[in-house]
C-alpha positions as CSV (number, residue, x, y, z in Angstrom):
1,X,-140.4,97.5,234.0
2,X,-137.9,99.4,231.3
3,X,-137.7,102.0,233.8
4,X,-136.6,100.1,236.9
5,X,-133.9,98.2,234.7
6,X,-132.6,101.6,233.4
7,X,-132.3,102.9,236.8
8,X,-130.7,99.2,238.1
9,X,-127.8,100.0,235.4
10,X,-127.6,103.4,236.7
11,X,-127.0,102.3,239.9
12,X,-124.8,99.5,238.6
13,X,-122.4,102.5,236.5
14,X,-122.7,104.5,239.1
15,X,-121.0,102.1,241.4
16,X,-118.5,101.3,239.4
17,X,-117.8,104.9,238.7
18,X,-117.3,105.9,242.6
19,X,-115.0,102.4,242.6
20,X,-113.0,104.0,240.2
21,X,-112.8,107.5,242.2
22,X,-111.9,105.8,244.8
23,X,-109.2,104.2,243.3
24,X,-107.6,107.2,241.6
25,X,-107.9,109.2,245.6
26,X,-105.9,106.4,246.7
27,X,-103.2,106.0,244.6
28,X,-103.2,110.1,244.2
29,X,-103.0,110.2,248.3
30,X,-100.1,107.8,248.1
31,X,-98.2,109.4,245.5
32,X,-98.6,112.4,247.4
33,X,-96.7,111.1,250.6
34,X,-93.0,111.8,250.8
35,X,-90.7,108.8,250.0
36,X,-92.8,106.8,248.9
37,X,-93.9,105.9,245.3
38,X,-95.6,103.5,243.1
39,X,-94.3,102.1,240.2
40,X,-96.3,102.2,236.9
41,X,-95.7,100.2,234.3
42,X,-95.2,102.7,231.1
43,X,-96.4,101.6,227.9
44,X,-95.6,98.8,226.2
45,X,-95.5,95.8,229.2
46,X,-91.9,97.4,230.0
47,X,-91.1,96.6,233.9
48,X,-89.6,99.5,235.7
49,X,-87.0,97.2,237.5
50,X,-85.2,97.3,234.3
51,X,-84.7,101.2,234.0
52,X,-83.7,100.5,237.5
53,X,-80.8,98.0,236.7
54,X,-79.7,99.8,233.6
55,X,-79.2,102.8,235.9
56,X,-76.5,100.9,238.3
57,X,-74.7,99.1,235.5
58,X,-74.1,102.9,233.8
59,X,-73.1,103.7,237.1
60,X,-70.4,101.5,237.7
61,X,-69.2,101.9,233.9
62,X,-68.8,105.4,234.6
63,X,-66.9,104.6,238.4
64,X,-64.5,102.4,236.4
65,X,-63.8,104.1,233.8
66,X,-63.1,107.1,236.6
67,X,-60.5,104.5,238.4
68,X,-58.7,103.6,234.7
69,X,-58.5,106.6,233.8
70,X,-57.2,108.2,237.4
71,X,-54.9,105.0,237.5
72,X,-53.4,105.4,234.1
73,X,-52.7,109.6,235.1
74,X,-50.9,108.7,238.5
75,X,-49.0,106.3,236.4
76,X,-47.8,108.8,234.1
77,X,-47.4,111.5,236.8
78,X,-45.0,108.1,238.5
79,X,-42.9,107.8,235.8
80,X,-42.3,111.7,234.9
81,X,-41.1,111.7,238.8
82,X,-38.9,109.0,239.1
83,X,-37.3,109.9,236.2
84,X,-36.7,113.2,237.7
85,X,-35.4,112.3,240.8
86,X,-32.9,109.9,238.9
87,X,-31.6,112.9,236.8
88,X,-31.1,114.7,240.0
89,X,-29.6,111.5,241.7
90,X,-27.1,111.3,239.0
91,X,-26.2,114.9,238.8
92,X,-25.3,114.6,242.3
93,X,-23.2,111.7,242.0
94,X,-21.6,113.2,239.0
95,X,-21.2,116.3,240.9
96,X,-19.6,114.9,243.7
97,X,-17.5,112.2,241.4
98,X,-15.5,115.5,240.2
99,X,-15.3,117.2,243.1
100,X,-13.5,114.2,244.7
101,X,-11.2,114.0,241.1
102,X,-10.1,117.5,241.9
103,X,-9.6,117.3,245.6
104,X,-7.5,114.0,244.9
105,X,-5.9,116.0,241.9
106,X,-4.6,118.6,244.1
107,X,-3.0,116.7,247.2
108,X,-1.0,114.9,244.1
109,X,-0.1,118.5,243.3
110,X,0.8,118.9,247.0
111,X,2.7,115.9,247.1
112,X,4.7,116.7,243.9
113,X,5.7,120.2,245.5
114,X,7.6,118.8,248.4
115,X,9.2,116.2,245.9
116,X,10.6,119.5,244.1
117,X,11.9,120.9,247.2
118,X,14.1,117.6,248.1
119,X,14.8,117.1,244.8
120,X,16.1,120.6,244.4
121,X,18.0,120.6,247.6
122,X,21.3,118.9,248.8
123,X,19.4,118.1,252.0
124,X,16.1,119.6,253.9
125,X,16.3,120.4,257.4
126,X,12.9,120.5,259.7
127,X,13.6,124.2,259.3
128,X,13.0,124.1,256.3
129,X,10.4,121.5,255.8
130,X,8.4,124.2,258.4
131,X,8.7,126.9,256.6
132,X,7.7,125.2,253.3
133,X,4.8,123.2,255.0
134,X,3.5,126.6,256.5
135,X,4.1,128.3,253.2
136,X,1.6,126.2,251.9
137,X,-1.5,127.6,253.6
138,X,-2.5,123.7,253.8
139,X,-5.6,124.2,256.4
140,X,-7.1,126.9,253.8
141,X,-6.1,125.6,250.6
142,X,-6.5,121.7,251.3
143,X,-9.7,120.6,253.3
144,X,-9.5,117.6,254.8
145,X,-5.7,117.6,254.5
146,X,-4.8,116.4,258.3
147,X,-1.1,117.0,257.3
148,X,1.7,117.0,255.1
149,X,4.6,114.7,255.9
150,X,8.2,112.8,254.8
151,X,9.2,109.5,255.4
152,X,12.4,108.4,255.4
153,X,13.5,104.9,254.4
154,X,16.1,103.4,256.7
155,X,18.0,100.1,256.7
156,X,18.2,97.7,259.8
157,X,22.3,98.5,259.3
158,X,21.5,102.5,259.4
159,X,18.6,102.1,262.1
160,X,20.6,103.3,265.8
161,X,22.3,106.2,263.7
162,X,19.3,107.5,262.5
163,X,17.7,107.0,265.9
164,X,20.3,109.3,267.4
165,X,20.5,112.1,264.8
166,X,17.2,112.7,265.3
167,X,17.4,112.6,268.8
168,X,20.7,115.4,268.9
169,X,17.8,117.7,266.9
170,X,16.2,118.0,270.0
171,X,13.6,114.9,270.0
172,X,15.7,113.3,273.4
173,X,12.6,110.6,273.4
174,X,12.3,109.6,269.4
175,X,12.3,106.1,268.3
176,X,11.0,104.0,265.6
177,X,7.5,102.1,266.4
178,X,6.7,99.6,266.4
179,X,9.2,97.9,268.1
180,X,10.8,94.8,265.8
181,X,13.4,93.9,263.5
182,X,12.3,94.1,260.0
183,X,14.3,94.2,256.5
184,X,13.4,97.5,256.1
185,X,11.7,101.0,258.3
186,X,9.9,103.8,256.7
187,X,9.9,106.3,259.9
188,X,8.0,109.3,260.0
189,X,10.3,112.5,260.6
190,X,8.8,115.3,259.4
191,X,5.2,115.8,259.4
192,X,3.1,119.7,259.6
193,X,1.7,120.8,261.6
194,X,3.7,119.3,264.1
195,X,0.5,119.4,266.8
196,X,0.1,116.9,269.1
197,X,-2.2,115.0,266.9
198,X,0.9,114.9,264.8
199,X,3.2,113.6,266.7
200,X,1.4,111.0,267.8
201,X,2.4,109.9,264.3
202,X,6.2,110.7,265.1
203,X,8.9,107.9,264.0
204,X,6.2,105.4,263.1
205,X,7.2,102.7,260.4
206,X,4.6,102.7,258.1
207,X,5.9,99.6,256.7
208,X,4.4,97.7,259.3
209,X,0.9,98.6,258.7
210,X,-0.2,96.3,255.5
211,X,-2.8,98.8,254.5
212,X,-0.1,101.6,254.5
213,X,2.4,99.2,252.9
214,X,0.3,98.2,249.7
215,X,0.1,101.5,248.3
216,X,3.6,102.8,249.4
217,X,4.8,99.8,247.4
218,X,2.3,101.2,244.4
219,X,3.7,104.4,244.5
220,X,7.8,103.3,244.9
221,X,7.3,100.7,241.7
222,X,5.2,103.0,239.4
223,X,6.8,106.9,240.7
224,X,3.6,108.0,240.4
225,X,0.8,109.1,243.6
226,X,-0.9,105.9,245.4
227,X,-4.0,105.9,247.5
228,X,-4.3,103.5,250.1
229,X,-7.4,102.2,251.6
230,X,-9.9,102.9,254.5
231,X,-7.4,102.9,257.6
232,X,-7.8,105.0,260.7
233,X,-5.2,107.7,261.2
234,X,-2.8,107.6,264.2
235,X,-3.9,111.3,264.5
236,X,-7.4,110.1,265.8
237,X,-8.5,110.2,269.4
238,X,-10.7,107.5,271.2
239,X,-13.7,109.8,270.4
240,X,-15.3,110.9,267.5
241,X,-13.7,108.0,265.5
242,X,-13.7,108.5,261.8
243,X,-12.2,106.5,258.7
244,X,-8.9,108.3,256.9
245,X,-6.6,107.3,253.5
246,X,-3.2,108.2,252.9
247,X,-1.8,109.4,249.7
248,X,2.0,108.6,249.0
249,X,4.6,110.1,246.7
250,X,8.1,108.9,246.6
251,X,11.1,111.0,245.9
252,X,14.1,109.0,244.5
253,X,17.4,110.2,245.7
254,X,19.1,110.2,242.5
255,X,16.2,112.4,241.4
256,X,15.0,109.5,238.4
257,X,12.0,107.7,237.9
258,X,12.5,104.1,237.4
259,X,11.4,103.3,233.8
260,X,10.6,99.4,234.2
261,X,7.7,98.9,237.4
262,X,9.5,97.2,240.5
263,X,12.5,97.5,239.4
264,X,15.9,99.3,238.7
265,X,15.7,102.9,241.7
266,X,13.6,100.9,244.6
267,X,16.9,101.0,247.3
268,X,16.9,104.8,246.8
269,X,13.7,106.1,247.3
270,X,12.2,108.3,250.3
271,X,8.3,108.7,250.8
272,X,6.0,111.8,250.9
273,X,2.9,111.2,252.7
274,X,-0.7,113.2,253.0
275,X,-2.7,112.0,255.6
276,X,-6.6,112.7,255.2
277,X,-9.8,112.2,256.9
């Protein structure tokens, strides 16, 4: 009787023993397949879903701090560029700022040159005026410079005589435009190089023009070079249209500069002009 109930529990551990193998064979075959695992708990009860979790949470910590900190560089690298393309804006601007001065600096110049030679002279003939102009070198030494005129202020008493002087110099066709009766004309005589762009600006009152009229009043009052504003030249053509200014000089005939603004030399005054594109 002992004997069969040892061998029963033999049996019984033996059982349980080949349970056991067949356990470990199957969790060993399925460990073994590709892509597939299966999760142990370690020791200690904790679950494996949580190494899991704390994995993608480091994850993303990492990704944003990689965003702030990428964020917070372009930022920087921004700044340091817009600040350097302002610098270079400016410089330009400033650049340009004194290169208009100068270029405004010297048509004064070239205005207060042909004041000299009328000043110095009992009077100018277009001969002259030519020769001076050409003297000049104006096309090399004064870009944009379009030309270099003289105005001459004329009464409505003095206005047929001065129409035929200038036609006995050879001008049979020369008037004063526009036509009109006005208290006072500021014709156009002499004006180089006397093209045909130029002449189109022959015997015209600039006095009729309010643009033109504002700063040649400027410069009469003060003796001193006036810009006027954006006007378009008579010298331009129905194509290739482009903005102009003029820049006027008056010449007194006494040779004086009034001392008090608008007042005391303003009947005796001529004009010097510089037309300029």
């Amino acid at each position: 009787m002992m004997a069969y109930l040892a061998s029963v529990s033999d049996v019984i551990i033996m059982g349980k023993n080949e349970q056991n193998m067949r356990k470990e064979n199957i969790q060993g075959s399925t460990a073994s397949l590709p892509g597939l695992s299966t999760p142990q708990t370690p020791e200690g009860g904790t679950s494996p879903l949580r190494f899991v979790f704390r994995g993608k949470w480091m994850a993303w910590t990492v990704l944003l701090a990689s965003l702030v900190v990428t964020f917070f560089v372009w930022y920087l690298a921004r700044g340091v560029m817009l600040a350097r393309a302002n610098d270079r804006f400016v410089f330009r601007a400033q650049t340009i700022e004194a290169a208009l001065h100068e270029r405004l600096h010297d048509y004064a110049f070239l205005l207060q040159s042909g004041a000299g030679l009328f000043v110095g002279s009992e009077e100018v003939t277009r001969a002259e005026w030519r020769t001076f102009a050409n003297a000049l070198q104006i096309d090399q030494h004064y870009p944009g410079v379009q030309g270099f005129g003289f105005s001459k202020r004329i009464l409505p008493s003095e206005k047929k005589a001065h129409i035929r002087q200038i036609r006995e110099e050879g001008f049979p066709d020369y008037d004063i435009y526009p036509d009109g009766e006005r208290p006072e004309y500021t014709s156009v005589i002499f004006l180089e190089p006397f093209d045909w762009r130029n002449q189109r600006a022959f015997g015209y009152d600039m006095f009729s023009e309010p643009t033109r009229k504002e700063a040649m009043v400027m410069a009469r009052d003060t003796g001193l070079a006036a810009l006027s504003g954006k006007i378009t030249l008579l010298q331009e053509t129905e194509k290739d249209v482009q903005a102009g200014f003029l820049m006027y000089l008056p010449v007194y005939r006494n040779g004086e500069v009034p001392e008090t603004p608008g007042r005391g030399l303003r009947p005796y005054w001529d004009m010097f002009t510089v037309p300029s594109a």
